[in-house]
C-alpha positions in Angstrom: 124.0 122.3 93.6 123.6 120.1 90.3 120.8 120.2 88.1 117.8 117.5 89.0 118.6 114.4 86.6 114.9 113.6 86.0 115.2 112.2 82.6 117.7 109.6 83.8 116.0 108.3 86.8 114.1 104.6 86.0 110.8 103.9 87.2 110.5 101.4 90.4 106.6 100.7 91.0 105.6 97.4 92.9 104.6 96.3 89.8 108.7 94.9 89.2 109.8 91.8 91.2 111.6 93.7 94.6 114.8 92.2 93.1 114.7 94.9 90.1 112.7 97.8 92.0 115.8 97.6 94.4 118.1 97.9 91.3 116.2 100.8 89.9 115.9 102.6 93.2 119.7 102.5 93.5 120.7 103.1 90.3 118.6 106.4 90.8 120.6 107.1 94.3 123.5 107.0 92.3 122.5 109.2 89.6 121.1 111.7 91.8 124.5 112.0 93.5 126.2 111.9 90.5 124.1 115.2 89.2 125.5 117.2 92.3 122.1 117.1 94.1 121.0 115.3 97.5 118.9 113.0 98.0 115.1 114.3 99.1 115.3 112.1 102.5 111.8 113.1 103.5 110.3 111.2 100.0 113.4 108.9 99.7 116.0 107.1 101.9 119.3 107.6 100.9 121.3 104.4 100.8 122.0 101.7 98.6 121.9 98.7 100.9 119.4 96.2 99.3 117.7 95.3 103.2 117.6 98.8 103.9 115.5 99.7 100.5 113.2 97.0 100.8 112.5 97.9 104.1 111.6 101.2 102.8 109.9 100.3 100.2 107.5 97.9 102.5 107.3 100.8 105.0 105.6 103.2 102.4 103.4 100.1 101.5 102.3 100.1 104.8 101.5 104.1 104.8 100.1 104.2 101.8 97.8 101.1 103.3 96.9 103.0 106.1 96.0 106.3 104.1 93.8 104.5 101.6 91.8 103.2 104.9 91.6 106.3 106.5 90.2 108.1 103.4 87.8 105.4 102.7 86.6 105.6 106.4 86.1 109.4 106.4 84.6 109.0 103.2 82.0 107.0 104.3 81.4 109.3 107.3 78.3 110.7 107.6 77.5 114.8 106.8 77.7 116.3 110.0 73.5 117.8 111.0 73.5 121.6 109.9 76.4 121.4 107.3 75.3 122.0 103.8 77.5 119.9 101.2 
């Protein structure tokens, strides 16, 4: 098992046109093989076809999306009678 390559792995946030995140993300698929270690599939998919990353990358859009709403809404919920805070 290689050694996590954390200082060579580039930053891919929505704020970079999908064309570059999609660069970024596989450049850091190849460097995390590279380094001997596999890819976390449960934060990451592991593949370097463009569709397939995008995908991916709108998919956690989506969950992120849907956590936001659900902490706003139970945020908003009222304190159930008897509960102190």
């Amino acid at each position: 098992m290689g050694k996590w390559p954390k200082e060579k792995l580039l930053q891919h946030g929505p704020e970079l046109p999908m064309e570059e995140r999609i660069r970024r993300y596989q450049h850091n698929i190849k460097t995390i093989r590279a380094a001997g270690c596999v890819v976390p599939t449960p934060a990451m998919i592991d593949s370097l076809d463009p569709t397939e990353i995008e995908l991916w990358f709108a998919d956690r859009a989506f969950s992120i999306h849907r956590m936001d709403n659900a902490i706003r809404a139970l945020a908003d919920t009222p304190e159930e009678p008897g509960q102190e805070p």
